[in-house]
N, C-alpha and C positions, 0 to 999 in steps of 0.2 A: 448559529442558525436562527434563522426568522429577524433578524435585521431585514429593515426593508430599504431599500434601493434603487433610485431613480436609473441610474446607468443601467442595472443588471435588467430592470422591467422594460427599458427601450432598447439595448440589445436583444434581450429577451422577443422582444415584439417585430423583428423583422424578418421579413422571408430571403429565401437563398439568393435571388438575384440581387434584392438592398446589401446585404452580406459582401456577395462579391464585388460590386459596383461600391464599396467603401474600400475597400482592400484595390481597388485598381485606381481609383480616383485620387488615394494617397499614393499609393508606390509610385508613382508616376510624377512625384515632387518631391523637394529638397527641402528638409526640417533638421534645427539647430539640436534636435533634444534627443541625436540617435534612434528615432522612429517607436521611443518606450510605448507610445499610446498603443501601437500597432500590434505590439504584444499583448498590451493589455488586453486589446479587441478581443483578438486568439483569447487569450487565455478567461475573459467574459462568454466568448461564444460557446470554450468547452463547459464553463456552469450553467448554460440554459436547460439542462436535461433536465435540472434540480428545479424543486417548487420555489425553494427561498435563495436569497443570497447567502454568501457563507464568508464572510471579508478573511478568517483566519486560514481558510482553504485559499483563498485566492493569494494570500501574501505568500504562501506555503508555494503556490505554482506560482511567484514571479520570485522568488528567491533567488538573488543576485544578480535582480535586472532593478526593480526597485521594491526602496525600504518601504515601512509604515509611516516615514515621515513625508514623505515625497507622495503617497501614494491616495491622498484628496488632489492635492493639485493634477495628477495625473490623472486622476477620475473625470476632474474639471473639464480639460483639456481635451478628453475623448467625449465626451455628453457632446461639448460644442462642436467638436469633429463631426460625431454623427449625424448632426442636426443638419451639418449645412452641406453633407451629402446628401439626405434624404432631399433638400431642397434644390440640390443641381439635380439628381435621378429623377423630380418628381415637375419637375419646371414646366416642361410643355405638355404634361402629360393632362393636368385638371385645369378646367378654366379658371376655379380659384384663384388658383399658383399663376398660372396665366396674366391675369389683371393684376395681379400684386407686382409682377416684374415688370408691368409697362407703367404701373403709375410709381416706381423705384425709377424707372428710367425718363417720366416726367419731370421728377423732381433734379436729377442729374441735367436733364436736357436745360431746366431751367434755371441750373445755377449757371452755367455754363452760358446763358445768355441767347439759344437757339430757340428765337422764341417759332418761328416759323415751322422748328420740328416740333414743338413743344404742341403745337396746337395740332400736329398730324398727329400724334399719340392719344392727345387726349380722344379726339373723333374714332380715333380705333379702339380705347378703352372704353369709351361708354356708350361703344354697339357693342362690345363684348358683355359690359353689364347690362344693359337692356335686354339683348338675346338669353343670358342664364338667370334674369330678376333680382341681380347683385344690386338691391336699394341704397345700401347705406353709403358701398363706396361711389356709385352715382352720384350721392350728395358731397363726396370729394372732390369729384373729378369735377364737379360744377364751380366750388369753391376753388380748384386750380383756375380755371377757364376761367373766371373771374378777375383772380389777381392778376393773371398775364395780359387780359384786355385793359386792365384801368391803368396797367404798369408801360403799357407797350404799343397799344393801338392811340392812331390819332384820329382815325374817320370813323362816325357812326358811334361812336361809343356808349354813348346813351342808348341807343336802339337796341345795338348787342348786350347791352349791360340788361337792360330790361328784358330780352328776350328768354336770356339766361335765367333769371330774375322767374320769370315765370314758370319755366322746367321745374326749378327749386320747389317754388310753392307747391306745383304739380305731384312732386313728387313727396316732397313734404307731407301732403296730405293721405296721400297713398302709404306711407309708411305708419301713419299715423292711426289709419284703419286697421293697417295689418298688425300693429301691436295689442290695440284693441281686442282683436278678434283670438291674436297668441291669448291673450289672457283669459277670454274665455274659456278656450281652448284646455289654455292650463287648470282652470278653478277645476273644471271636469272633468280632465286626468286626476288630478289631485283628491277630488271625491272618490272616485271610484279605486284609485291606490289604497287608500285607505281606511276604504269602508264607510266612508261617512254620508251617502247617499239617504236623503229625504227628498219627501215628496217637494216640501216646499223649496228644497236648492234647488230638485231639479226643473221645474216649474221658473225659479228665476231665472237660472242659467240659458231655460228653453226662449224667454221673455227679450235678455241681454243679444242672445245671440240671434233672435229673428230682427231685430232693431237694428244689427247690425248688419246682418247679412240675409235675408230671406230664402226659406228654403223654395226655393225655386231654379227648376233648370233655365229658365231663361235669363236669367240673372246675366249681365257679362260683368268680368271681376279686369280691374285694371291692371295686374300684375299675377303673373305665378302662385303666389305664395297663397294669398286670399280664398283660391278654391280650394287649394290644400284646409286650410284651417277650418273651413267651413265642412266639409264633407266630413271630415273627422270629427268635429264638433259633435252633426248631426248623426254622425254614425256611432258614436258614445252613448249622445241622449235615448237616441234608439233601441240602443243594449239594454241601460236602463229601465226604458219604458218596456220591455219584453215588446217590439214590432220590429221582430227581425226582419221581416221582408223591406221594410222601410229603411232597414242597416244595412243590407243587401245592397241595394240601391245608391245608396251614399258610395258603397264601397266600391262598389264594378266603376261609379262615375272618378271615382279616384285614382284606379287604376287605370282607364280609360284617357284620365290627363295625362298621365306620366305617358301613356303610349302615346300620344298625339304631342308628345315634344320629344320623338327620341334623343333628339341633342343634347335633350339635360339629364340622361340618364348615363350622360358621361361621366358628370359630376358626380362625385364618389355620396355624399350626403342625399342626391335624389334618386339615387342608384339604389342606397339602402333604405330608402324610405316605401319607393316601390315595392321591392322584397316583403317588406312589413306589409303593407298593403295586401298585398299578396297571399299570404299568412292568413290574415285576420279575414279575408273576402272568402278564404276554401274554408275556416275552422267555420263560419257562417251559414256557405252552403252544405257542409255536412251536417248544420245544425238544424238544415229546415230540409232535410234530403233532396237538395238539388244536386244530384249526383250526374245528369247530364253537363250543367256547369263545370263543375268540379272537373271531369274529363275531360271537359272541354280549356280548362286550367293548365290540366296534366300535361297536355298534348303543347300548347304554347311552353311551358316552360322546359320541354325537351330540346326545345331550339331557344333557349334562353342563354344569351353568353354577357359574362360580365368582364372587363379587362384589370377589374382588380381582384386579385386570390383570393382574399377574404370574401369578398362581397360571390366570387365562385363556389367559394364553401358554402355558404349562406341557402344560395338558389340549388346548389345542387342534395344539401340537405333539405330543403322544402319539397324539393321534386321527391326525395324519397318519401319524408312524413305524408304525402299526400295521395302517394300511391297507395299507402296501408293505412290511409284514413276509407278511401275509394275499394278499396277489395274489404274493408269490416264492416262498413255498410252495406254493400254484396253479400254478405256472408260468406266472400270465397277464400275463405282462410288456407287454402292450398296456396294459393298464389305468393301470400305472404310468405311460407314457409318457404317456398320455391326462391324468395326474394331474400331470406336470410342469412345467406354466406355475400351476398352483397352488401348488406346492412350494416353485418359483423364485422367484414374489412375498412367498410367506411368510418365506422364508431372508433375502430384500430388505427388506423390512418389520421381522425382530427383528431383523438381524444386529448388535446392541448386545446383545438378551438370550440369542440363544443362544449354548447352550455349544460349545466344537470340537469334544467328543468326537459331541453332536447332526450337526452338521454336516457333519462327515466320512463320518459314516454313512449322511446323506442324498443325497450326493453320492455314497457307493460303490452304494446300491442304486439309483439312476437310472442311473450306469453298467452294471451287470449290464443292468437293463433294454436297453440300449441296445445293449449288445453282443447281445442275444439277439432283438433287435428288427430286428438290424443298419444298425441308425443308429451307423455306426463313427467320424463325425465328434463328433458327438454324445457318445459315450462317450468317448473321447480328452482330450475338454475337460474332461469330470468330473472323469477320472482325472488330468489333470493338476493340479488345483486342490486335489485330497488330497495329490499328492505335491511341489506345489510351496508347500503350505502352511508356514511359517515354522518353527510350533512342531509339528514334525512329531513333535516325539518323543510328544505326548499320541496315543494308542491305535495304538500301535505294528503290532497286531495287521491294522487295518485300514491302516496302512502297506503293508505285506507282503502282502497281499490285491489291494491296488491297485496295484501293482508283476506282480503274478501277471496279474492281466488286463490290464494292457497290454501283456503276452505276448502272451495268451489273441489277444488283437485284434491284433492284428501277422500272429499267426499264422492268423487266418481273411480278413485282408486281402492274406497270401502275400507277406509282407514278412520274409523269412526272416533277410534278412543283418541288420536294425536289430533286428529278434525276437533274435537272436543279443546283438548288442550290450548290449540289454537283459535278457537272460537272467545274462549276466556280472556288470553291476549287481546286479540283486536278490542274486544268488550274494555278492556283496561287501554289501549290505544284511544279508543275513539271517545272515550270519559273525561282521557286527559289531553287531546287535542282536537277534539270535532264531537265539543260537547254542544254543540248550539244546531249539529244536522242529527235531524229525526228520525229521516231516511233511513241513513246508516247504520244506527239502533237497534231502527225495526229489521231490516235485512240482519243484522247480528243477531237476535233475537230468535227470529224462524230459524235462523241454521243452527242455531242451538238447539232445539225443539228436534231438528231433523238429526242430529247428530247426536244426541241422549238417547233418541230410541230407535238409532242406526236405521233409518226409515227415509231415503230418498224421497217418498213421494209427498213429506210433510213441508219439500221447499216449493210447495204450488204455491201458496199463498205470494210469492215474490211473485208472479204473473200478475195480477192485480195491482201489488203495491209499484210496479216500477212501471208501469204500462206505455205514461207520459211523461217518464223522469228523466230530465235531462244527465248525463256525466254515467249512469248504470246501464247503457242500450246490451252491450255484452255478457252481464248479469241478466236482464232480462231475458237475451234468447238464451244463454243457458238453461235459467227455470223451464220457458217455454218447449225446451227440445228434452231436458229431462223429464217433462209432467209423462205421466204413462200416456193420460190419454193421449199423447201427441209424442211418439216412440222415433227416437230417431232411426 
C-alpha cells in the first residue's frame, strides 16, 4: 500500500462517460496482445475506491491473465491507451484540442505537398487563436505561413513575407507584455502565499505594475489575457492594502470579462478561472456586507451551467457556500438548517472531489447554524468532524474557530466544568499553532473567566473585543444575544 501510481491516479481521475467511451473505442478494434490492457482497465477501475495503489492486490486480481514480469509493459501500454482516448473523446470538444488537431493536420497537409489546403488551415487556425487568445501557437502558425510562402509562392512574396513579418512583431510584443505582467502577477501571489508581505514589496509591486499596466478602466488591453493579469494584480494589492471596495471593483470587472466573452468560457482553464473569480468577488462582498450583490450572485449562478463535470461540481458547490455565507450574514440560520440534508448529500456524493479546506467550512457554518438554532446535538457532531479531522492542520484558522464554539455550546448547555476542560485545550491549541493572533487569546481568555465561575454574563467583554473583527462575526453575535442586557 502507498506506492504511488501514474496509471492508477489517471484512471483514478476519470468520470463514467471517459470510462465507457475507452472500453467502446477499444472493443471496437483488433489487438495482437488478446485485449490484457482491457482487463487490466477493469481490474484498475475496481481499485479506484481505494486512496492508494495496491500493485500486490492487483497481481492477486489479474492472476492468470498476467505475471509480475509482463505487468510494467502492460501498465505501459494502457497509460498510452488511455491518453489517446481521452484525446479522440475530447477532440472537438475544447478549442485547445481543437487548434492542436488542425495545426497536426497543417503539418500533414504539408508534407504531403497541398500547399493550397495548407494555407486554408492555417486561415482557420489562427482565427481560432485569435478568438480564444491562444498567443503562443499564433506565433507557430505564422512561422508555418512563412515557410510555405518562401517554399511555395512566386508572386508578391516580399509583400506577404513582410506582412506576416509584421503580425509576428505585433504579436511578439503582446506576448511579451503579457509575461511581464504574469510576473508581477506571480511576485504577488507568491508574497501573499507565503506571508512575506511588506510595506516596501508592496509599494514596488504597486510601482511595476502601474508602469505596466494602469489601473484605469479605460485602458484597452490587446489581448484577453492582459485584463485578466491586471485585475487580479490589482485585486491582490487591494487585499493587501485593506481597500476592499477598491478589490470589489477589480473583481466584478473580472468577472464582467469572462461574461462578455461567453465563447471562452468553453474553454475548460477560463471556465475555472471564472468559478475562482467568482469565489473570491462573493467571500469579498460578504466581507464589506454587500449582501444585495451577493444575491444578486446567487441568483446568476442558479442558471450557471458548465459542460465539463468537474467544473459542475465546482459552481454547483459555490452556489451552496454562498447560499450559507448569504443566510449567516442575515442571521437566518433556520434557513441553513432547512438547507442541511442538502448539503449532507452533496458532501456524500463529491466527497472524492472536494477539497478539505471546502469541507471544513461547510461543516463549521452548519455548526454555527446549529448552535444558534440550538440544535446542540447537532452542532457537536459538526464540530467534532472538523476537529477530529486527520489533516487538521489544513485551515488552521477554522481549527481554532471550531474549538471556540464548542465552548461556545458547552457554555449555553451549562456544562461549565467540561467548558473548562475545553477551554484549556484550545489555550494549548492556539500556543502551539496561532501563537502570533491576539485575538484568539484574548477570546480564550474571557471564556475562561466565564467558565471558572459558571457566570454566562462574564463573556460580554467579547462584544467590545470583536466588534470590528474580521473571521469572529458569529462569535460576536453570540456574545451579543447572550449579554442579558440584550436577551434573546
Amino acid at each position: 500500500m502507498g506506492k504511488s501510481d501514474a496509471l492508477f491516479q489517471l484512471v483514478r481521475s476519470l468520470n463514467g462517460t471517459e470510462k465507457r467511451y475507452f472500453k467502446t473505442f477499444y472493443s471496437k478494434q483488433q489487438y495482437n496482445q488478446d485485449r490484457k490492457f482491457l482487463l487490466l482497465f477493469d481490474r484498475m477501475v475496481e481499485m479506484c475506491s481505494q486512496e492508494s495503489y495496491d500493485e500486490a492486490l492487483l497481481l492477486k486480481n489479474l492472476r492468470g491473465a498476467i505475471d509480475e514480469e509482463h505487468l510494467p509493459y502492460e501498465k505501459n501500454y494502457l497509460y498510452q491507451a488511455v491518453l489517446k482516448s481521452l484525446r479522440n473523446y475530447h477532440a472537438a470538444k475544447t478549442p485547445a484540442l481543437k487548434l492542436k488537431e488542425l495545426m497536426i493536420d497543417i503539418s500533414l497537409l504539408y508534407e504531403k505537398g497541398l500547399v493550397a489546403d495548407s494555407f486554408k488551415h492555417i486561415r482557420r487556425a489562427k482565427k481560432l487563436a485569435l478568438k480564444y487568445d491562444f498567443r503562443l501557437p499564433l506565433l507557430e502558425l505564422i512561422l508555418m505561413e512563412r515557410r510555405l510562402i518562401r517554399q511555395f509562392m512566386r508572386k508578391n512574396v516580399q509583400v506577404k513575407l513582410k506582412a506576416v513579418q509584421a503580425d509576428a512583431a505585433k504579436y511578439l510584443q503582446e506576448i511579451n507584455l503579457q509575461f511581464k505582467s504574469l510576473t508581477v502577477y506571480e511576485n504577488i501571489f507568491s508574497m501573499i502565499l507565503h506571508s512575506e508581505r511588506t510595506k516596501d514589496k508592496i509599494t514596488e509591486y504597486q510601482n511595476q505594475l502601474a508602469a505596466l499596466l494602469p489601473d484605469s478602466d479605460g485602458l484597452e488591453f490587446p489581448s484577453f489575457e492582459l485584463p485578466i493579469y491586471a485585475h487580479l494584480s490589482y485585486s491582490m494589492l487591494f487585499l493587501l492594502t485593506g481597500e476592499h471596495e477598491k478589490r470589489l471593483h477589480h473583481l466584478k470587472k473580472l468577472i464582467s470579462l469572462f461574461e462578455d466573452h461567453p465563447h471562452l468560457l468553453k474553454e475548460n482553464q477560463y471556465n475555472k478561472r471564472y468559478i475562482n473569480c467568482l469565489n473570491n468577488y462573493i467571500n469579498g462582498c460578504c466581507a464589506i456586507g454587500e449582501l444585495e450583490e451577493l444575491q444578486r450572485q446567487i441568483g446568476k449562478m442558479k442558471h450557471f451551467q458548465s459542460q465539463n463535470r468537474d467544473l459542475s461540481f465546482q459552481s454547483d458547490q459555490l452556489l451552496l457556500y454562498s447560499q450559507m455565507l448569504y443566510f449567516l450574514k442575515k442571521e437566518q440560520f433556520e434557513h441553513i438548517v432547512e438547507m442541511a440534508n442538502e448539503i449532507e448529500a452533496f458532501m456524500q456524493q463529491h466527497e472524492k472531489q472536494m477539497n478539505l479546506p471546502f469541507r471544513v467550512t461547510f461543516n463549521l457554518n452548519l455548526a454555527v447554524a446549529y448552535l444558534f438554532e440550538k440544535k446542540f446535538s447537532e452542532a457537536h457532531e459538526k464540530i467534532n468532524q472538523i476537529i477530529n479531522e486527520p489533516k487538521f492542520e489544513v485551515r488552521r484558522d477554522i481549527q481554532m474557530l471550531s474549538r471556540i464554539f464548542r465552548i461556545l455550546l458547552l457554555i449555553e448547555e451549562q456544562e461549565f466544568m467540561t467548558a473548562e476542560y475545553q477551554v484549556y485545550a484550545a489555550i494549548r491549541y492556539c500556543k502551539k499553532f496561532r501563537k502570533n493572533n491576539a485575538v484568539e487569546g484574548k477570546i480564550l481568555n474571557i471564556l475562561k473567566q466565564a467558565v471558572q465561575n459558571g457566570d454566562i454574563t462574564l463573556t460580554a467583554p467579547l462584544t467590545g473585543l470583536l466588534e470590528n473583527k474580521n473571521g469572529y462575526e458569529e462569535v460576536y453575535l453570540w456574545t451579543k444575544r447572550t449579554n442579558l442586557n440584550k436577551p434573546r
